[in-house]
N, C-alpha and C positions, 0 to 999 in steps of 0.2 A: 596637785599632788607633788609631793617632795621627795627626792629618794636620793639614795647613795651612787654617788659615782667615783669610778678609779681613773689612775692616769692610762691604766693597759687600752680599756674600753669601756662603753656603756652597757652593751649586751652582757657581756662575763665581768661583772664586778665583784672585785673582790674584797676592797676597803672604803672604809668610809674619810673621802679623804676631802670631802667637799660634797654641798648639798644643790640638788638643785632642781626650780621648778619646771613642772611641765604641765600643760595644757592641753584644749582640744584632745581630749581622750577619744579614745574607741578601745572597750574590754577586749581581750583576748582570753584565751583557753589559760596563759600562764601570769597575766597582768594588766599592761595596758599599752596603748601606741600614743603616743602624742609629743606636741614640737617643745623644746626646747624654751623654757618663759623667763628665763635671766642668763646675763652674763655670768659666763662659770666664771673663775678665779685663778683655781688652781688647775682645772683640767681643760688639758688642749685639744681633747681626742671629738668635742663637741662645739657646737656656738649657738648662737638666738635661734628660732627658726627652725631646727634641722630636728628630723623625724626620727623619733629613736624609741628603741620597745621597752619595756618596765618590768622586771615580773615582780609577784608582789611580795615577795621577803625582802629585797630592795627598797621598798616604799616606807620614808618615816616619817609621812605627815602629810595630812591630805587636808584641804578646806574648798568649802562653796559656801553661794550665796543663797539664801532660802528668805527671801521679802525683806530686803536690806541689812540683813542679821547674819554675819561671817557664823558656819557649821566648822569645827574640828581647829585646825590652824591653833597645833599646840603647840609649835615653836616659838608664834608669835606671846601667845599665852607666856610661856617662859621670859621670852623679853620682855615682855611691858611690865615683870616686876624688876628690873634691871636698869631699865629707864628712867631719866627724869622724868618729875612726875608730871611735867606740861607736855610730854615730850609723850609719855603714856595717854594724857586724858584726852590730845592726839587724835590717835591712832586709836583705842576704845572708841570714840564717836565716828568714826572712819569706820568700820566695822560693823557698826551696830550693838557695842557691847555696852553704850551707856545711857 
């Protein structure tokens, strides 16, 4: 799952000012819980690892894996027309898209 985070915090986001993924889910009532799956950039208020809640207006782009075949991961869909195209056919067979 992908979602929006700010510099104030994770919980009360307010811009999208950096994207970032998160893992190991568990739903809640308003999103979801899980750790931290890349290095932010721009936001310090977070890092690898560290357990932070999601609600889901927040969330802009989810993917799994369903028998070697990446579901959803339409960010990445948008890059691989952006990319070279060795650089795409890649990450397509990475995925399961080819």
């Amino acid at each position: 799952m992908y979602f929006r985070a700010s510099r104030q915090s994770v919980d009360c986001i307010t811009s999208a000012l950096t994207r970032i993924w998160v893992s190991d889910l568990t739903i809640t009532k308003s999103g979801f819980i899980g750790n931290i799956a890349n290095e932010a950039t721009t936001v310090r208020s977070v890092s690898l690892g560290q357990k932070v809640n999601v609600v889901f207006d927040n969330i802009t782009d989810w993917s799994y894996n369903n028998g070697g075949i990446k579901q959803g991961a339409f960010t990445l869909r948008v890059l691989l027309k952006r990319l070279p195209k060795e650089q795409a056919e890649f990450y397509r067979k990475a995925v399961g898209w080819d």
